[in-house]
Every structure is written in structure tokens, then in C-alpha cells.
C-alpha positions in Angstrom: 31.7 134.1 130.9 30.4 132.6 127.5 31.6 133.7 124.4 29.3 136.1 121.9 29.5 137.1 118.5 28.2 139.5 116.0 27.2 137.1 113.1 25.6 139.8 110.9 25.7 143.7 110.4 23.3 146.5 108.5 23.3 150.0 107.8 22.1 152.7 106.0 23.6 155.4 104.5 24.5 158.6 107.3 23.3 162.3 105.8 20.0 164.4 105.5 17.1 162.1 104.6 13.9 164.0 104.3 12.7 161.4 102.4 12.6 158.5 105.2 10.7 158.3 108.5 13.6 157.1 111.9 11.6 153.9 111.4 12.3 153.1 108.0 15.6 153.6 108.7 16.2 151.7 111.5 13.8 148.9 110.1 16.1 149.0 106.7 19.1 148.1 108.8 17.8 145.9 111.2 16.9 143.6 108.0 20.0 144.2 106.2 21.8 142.7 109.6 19.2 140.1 109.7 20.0 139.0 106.1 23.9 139.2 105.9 23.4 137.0 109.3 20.9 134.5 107.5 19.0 134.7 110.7 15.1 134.0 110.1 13.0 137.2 112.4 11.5 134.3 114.8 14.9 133.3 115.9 15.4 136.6 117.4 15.1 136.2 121.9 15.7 139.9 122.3 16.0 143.2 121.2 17.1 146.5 122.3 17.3 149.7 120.4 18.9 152.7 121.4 18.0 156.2 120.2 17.9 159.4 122.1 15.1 162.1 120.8 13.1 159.0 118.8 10.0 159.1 121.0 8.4 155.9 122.8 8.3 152.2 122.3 11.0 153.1 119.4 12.1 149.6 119.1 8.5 147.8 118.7 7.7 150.4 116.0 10.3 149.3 114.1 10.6 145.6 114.2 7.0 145.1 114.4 7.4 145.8 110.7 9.5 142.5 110.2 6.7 140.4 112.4 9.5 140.2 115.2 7.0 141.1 118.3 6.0 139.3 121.0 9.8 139.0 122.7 11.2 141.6 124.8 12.3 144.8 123.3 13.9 147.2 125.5 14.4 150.6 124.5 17.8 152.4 125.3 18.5 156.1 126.1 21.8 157.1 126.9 22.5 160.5 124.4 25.8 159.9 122.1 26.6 156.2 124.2 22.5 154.6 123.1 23.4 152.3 120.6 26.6 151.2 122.4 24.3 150.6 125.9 22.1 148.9 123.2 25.1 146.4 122.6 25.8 145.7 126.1 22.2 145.0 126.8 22.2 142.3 124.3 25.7 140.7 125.3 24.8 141.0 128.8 21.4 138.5 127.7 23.6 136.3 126.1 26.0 135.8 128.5 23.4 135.3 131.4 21.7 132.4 129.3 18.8 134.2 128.9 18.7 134.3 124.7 20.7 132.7 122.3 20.5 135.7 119.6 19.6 139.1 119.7 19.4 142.2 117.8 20.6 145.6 118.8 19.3 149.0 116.7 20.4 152.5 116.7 19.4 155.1 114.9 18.2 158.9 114.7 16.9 161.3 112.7 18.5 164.8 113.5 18.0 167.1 110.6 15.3 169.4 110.4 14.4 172.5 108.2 15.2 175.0 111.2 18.6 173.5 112.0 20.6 174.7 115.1 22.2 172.7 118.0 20.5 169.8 119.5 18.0 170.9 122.2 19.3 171.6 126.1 17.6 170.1 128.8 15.8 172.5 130.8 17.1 171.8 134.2 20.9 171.5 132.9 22.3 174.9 133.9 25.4 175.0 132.3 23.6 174.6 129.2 21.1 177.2 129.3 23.7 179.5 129.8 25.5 178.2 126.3 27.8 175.6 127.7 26.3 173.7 124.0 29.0 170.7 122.6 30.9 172.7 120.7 31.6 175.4 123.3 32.6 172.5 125.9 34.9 170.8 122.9 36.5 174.3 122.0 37.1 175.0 126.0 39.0 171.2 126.1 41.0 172.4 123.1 42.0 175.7 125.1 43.1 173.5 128.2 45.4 171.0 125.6 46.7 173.9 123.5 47.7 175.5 126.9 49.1 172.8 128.4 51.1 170.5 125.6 51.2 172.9 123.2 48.4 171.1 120.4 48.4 173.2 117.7 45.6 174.4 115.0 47.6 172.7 112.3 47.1 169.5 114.5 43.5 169.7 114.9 43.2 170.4 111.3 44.7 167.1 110.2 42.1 164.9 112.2 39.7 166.5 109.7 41.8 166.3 107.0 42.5 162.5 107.8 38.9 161.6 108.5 37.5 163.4 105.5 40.1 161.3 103.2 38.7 158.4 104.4 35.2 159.0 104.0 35.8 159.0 100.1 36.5 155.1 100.4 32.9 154.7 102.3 29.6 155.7 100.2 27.7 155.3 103.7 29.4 158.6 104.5 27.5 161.8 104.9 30.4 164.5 103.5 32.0 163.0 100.7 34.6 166.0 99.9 38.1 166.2 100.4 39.4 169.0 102.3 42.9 171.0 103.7 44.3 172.1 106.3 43.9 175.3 105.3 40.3 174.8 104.2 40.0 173.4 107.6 41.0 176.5 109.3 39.8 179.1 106.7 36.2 177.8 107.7 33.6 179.9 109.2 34.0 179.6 113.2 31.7 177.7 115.4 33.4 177.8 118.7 36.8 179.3 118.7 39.6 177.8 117.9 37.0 175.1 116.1 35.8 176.2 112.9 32.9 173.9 111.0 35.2 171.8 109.4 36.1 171.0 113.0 33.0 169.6 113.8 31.3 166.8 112.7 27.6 167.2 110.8 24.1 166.7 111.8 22.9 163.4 110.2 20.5 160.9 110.0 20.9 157.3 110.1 20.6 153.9 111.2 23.0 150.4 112.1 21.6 147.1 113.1 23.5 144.2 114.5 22.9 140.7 114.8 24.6 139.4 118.4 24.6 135.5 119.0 25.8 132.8 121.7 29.2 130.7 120.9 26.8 127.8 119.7 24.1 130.2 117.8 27.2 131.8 115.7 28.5 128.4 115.0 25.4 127.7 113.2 24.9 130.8 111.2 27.9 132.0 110.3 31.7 130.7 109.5 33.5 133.8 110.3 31.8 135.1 113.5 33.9 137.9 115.0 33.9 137.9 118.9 33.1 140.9 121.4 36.3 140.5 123.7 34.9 143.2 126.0 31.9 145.1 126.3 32.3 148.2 128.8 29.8 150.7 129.9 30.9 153.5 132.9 29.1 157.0 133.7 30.8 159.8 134.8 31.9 161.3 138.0 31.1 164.2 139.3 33.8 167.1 138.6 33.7 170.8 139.5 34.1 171.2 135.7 32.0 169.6 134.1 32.7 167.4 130.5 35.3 170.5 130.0 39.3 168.8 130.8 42.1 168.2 128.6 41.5 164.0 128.8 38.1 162.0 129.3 38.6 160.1 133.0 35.7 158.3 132.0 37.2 157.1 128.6 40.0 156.2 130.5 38.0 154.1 133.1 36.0 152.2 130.5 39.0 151.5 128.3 41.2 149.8 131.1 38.5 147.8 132.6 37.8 146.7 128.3 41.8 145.8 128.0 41.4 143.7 131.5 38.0 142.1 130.1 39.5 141.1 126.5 43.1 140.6 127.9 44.8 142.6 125.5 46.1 146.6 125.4 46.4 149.5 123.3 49.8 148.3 121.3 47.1 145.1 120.1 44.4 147.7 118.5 44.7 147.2 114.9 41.6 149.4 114.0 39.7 151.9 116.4 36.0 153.4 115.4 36.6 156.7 118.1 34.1 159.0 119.2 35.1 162.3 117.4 32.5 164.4 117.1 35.1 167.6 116.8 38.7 167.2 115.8 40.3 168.1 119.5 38.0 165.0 120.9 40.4 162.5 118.7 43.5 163.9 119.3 42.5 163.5 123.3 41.3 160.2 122.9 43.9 159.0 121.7 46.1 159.9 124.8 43.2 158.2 126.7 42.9 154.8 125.1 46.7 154.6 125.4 47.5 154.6 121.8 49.8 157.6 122.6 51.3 159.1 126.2 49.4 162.7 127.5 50.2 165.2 125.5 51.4 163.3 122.6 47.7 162.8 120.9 49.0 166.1 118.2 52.1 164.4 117.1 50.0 161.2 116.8 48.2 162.5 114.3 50.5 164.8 112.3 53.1 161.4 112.9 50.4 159.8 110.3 49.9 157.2 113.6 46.5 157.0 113.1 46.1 157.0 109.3 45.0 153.8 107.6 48.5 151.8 107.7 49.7 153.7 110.7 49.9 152.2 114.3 46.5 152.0 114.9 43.8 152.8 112.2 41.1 155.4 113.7 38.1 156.5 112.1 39.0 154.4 108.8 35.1 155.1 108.1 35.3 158.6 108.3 34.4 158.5 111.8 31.8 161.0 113.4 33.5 163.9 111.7 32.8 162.6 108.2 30.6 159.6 108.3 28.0 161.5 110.8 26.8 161.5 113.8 23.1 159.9 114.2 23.2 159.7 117.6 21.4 157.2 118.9 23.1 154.9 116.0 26.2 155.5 116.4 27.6 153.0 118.7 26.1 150.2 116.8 27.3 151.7 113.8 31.0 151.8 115.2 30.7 148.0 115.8 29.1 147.2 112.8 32.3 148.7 110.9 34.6 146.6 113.0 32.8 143.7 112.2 33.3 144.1 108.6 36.8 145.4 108.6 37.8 142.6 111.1 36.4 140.2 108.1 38.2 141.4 105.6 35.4 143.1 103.6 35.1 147.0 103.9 36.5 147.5 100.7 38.5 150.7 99.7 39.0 151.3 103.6 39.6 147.8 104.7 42.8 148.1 107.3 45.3 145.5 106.1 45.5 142.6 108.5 43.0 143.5 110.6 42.4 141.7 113.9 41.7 143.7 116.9 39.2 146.8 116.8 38.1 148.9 119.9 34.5 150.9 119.5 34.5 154.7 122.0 31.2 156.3 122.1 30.8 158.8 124.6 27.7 160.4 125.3 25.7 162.6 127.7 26.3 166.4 128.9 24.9 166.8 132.7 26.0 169.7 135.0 28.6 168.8 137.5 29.8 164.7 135.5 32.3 164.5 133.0 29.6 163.0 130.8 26.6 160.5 131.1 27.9 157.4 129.5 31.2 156.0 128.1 31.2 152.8 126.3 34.0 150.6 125.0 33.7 147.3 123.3 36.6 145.0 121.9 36.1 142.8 119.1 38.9 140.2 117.8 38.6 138.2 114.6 
């Protein structure tokens, strides 16, 4: 298959923003990418944007802003895993011949003044009777506890870890430090995971500019190339997303190590989908940075701490950056690319030069999940 690149990224800042309508958002980012690429708007051959709640013709709303209309624009709905479905869409065009450079946007706008849990879908069962994220997360947490013997403590330090990076990264939505003790002392959501367990309801948007091997060549000097880009749903299961791993993070992350022909021990830097604390700790048993069971001591181990064995969530991840749904996946890329170039400043891994972007995404009765994506990037 032919090679692809991102050649240029944007983003805004994650958090509460009354201020700005989803469109400014994502239009501020997709010209941000569309700037740090050098790319002129009537170069673009595609576009897709993903976004979950964001209502119709999303994409065209946006760009048509910038004067990029006419070309297709395909608009992407795949909960938690849009913007990374917005990604493959892209590569996939590339790769067939079919455009030489594309854009993909995410983004959402998720705070409102009532607050509360994102809506259920009305024929979902399990959720109408409360089976919300955070009671599905807390359940998982149960089942590792029970069976490896994950403790509070542990949990608490993927908070801890994530928050302490977030200081480094003004893009971030909570900007304060916290403990373990903080962590644990916090009102309860969903028992054992307290707020401080669970990441915040944000707004936001990420843009990325995606080009052929001879487009990148043109724009940019220091392209950085999408080794793999993986999209699985889930299976069914008599239990639903609730398990002590993630089959389906399993599935898409093998069939990504096959694609870019490397494995977990090459990971220098991993953007995780961690929406609560126990989610990180599990993932990391299921991308193979650790062994089942292990993902606790991983963490307490300072294994996945900028400078550790692999770097996760150096951006604060979900927990601290935000979670924006539809823009995360692009925005999970978007901080590869720049860390993978040597330019994301107080959190920059050292030496950088293989990241791995998780976004998981979806809650329907009787599958894990809806969607799991995976991309590999390598500088």
C-alpha cells in the first residue's frame, strides 16, 4: 500500500466554552492544521469530520467557512472512536489513489448549563436501566480488583500521573495537580471511582492535515508516517462493554502491530483512551505494554510516566486534557505528530519515535463496544 502522512496538525484548547459555537471550533482547528501544513484550502480532495451529537452536514458547516466546498465531505459517527473513523476514512482515500490530501476534523461541544451524563439511546436497555459509563467503568474495576488484586492506590496514580502532565499542556481542560489521597477523598461517582477518577465533560476541536508519499514531500520536510491505521467493532458478549480487558482493543492493536510491523516493546509514546483511571490500567495489559494483571504495577512502577517504558497520556490524556468526543481521536494523533517531531514542549517524550493512538468508543447492549481504533505513527 502507498505511504501517507500527516503534514500538519491544529487544535484548540479542551474545557467549557460557552463562548464558541462546535463550528468555530472545529473551523479554528481545521485552519490551524491547514496553516502549520502550508496547505492552500483548494488543495484539499477530501474531508471527513467526525463528531457524535453535532447535528447534520457537520463537516460542510464548517469548512464552508474556509471556501473548501465543492469536494466530498463525509461526516463520521462512531461515539468516543469518530474522529479516529475520521482518520481512517482519509488514509483509506489516499491509499486507494483517490486524493492526494485530505483533512480530517473532530470535534464536540458537550457542556451545557444542566450538566449530567451524556444522553442514552432509547432502545439501549442496559442503559435505561443505569448501565451509564461510569457504572460500566466502576463494574470493570470490580472484576480487576477481584481478580489481580488492582488496588485503589493504583487507580489513583493514573490520575495523579495524567493530571501532572496536563500542567506541561495549556490545551488541557483541568490544569491542577492532585494526590492520591485527593484522588480518593473525592466525592463518589460510581464506586470504587470517585470524580477525580473520571475524566471531565469538555468541549473542543483537532484538525489534521493527511497527504500521499509525494504530496508530503512537497509540503513538508519532516512528515511523520501512519504505520497502521486500524478500525474493529465489537462482538457480541453476554456482558456487555463490562470485562476486566477490552477483546476489541486487543483485536485492533495486533492487527495495527502486523500492519506497521512493529510491537508493543517499540511504543515510545501512547495517546490511550482513558476516560476513567481503571480504563488505563486495563489498556495497558491489552496493548501489550504489560502481561494481564500487571497494568497496576505498571503504573505505580512509574512505566508509563514520561521517561518510563512507554509514555501514556503525556498530554494529560482524556482524564486531564478532556474528552470532546467526537475530537478526540484526531486529537490523539495530532499529539503524536507533534511529539514524534520533536516539538510539544514541556511534555515532549525524549527521543520519540513510535506513538500508538486507542480510542474506543460506543456502548450498545449485548457488544463490547461499537468501535475501537488504533493508529501507528513512526517519525
Amino acid at each position: 500500500m502507498s505511504e501517507v502522512y500527516v503534514i500538519g496538525a491544529g487544535m484548540t484548547r479542551f474545557g467549557p466554552q460557552p463562548e464558541a459555537g462546535v463550528h468555530d471550533l472545529a473551523f479554528d482547528a481545521a485552519w490551524a492544521a491547514l496553516e502549520e501544513a502550508g496547505v492552500e484550502p483548494g488543495k484539499v480532495d477530501i474531508a471527513f469530520a467526525g463528531h457524535a451529537y453535532q447535528g447534520p452536514c457537520f463537516g460542510q458547516k464548517v469548512l464552508m467557512r474556509g471556501g473548501l466546498t465543492g469536494m466530498p465531505i463525509l461526516n463520521v459517527e462512531n461515539a468516543c472512536a469518530s474522529g479516529a473513523s475520521a482518520v481512517l476514512g482519509i488514509v483509506q482515500a489516499i491509499r486507494s489513489g483517490a486524493a492526494e490530501i485530505g483533512i480530517a476534523i473532530g470535534a464536540e461541544k458537550l457542556s451545557t448549563p444542566a450538566g449530567g451524563f451524556l444522553p442514552t439511546v432509547a432502545d439501549d436497555l442496559d442503559s435505561s436501566m443505569g448501565r451509564v459509563m461510569p457504572a460500566a467503568f466502576a463494574m470493570q474495576a470490580r472484576l480487576h480488583m477481584d481478580r489481580y488484586g488492582t488496588t485503589r492506590e493504583q487507580m489513583a496514580m493514573v490520575a495523579v500521573k495524567n493530571r501532572r502532565n496536563a500542567l506541561r499542556n495549556p490545551r488541557c481542560h483541568m490544569q491542577k495537580e492532585v494526590t492520591i489521597e485527593e484522588v480518593l477523598a473525592a466525592p463518589m461517582i460510581a464506586d470504587p471511582l470517585t470524580r477525580l477518577s473520571c475524566c471531565p465533560v469538555s468541549d473542543g476541536a483537532a484538525a489534521l492535515v493527511i497527504a500521499s508519499a509525494r504530496a508530503a514531500r512537497k509540503y513538508n520536510p519532516r512528515p511523520v508516517r501512519i504505520a497502521a491505521s486500524v478500525l474493529v467493532s465489537g462482538l457480541r458478549t453476554p456482558h456487555g462493554i463490562v470485562d476486566d480487558k477490552s477483546e476489541m482493543s486487543i483485536r485492533a492493536s495486533r492487527k495495527a502491530y502486523e500492519a506497521a510491523g512493529l510491537g508493543p516493546d517499540d511504543v515510545d509514546v501512547c495517546e490511550m483512551h482513558d476516560p476513567f483511571t481503571i480504563a488505563e490500567i486495563i489498556h495497558y495489559e491489552d496493548l501489550g505494554f504489560c502481561a494481564p494483571g500487571e497494568g497496576g504495577r505498571f503504573v505505580e512502577d512509574g512505566r508509563s510516566a514520561i521517561g518510563g517504558a512507554v509514555a501514556v497520556s503525556p498530554s494529560g490524556g482524556l482524564l486531564a486534557k478532556g474528552h470532546p468526543l467526537g475530537a478526540t481521536g484526531v486529537a490523539q494523533i495530532a499529539e503524536l505528530y507533534w511529539q514524534l517531531r520533536g516539538v510539544a514542549g514541556g511534555y515532549q517524550v525524549p527521543g520519540a519515535r513510535v506513538g500508538l493512538a486507542h480510542t474506543v468508543g460506543g456502548g450498545v447492549s449485548q457488544l463490547e463496544s461499537g468501535a475501537c481504533g488504533v493508529h501507528i505513527l513512526v517519525a
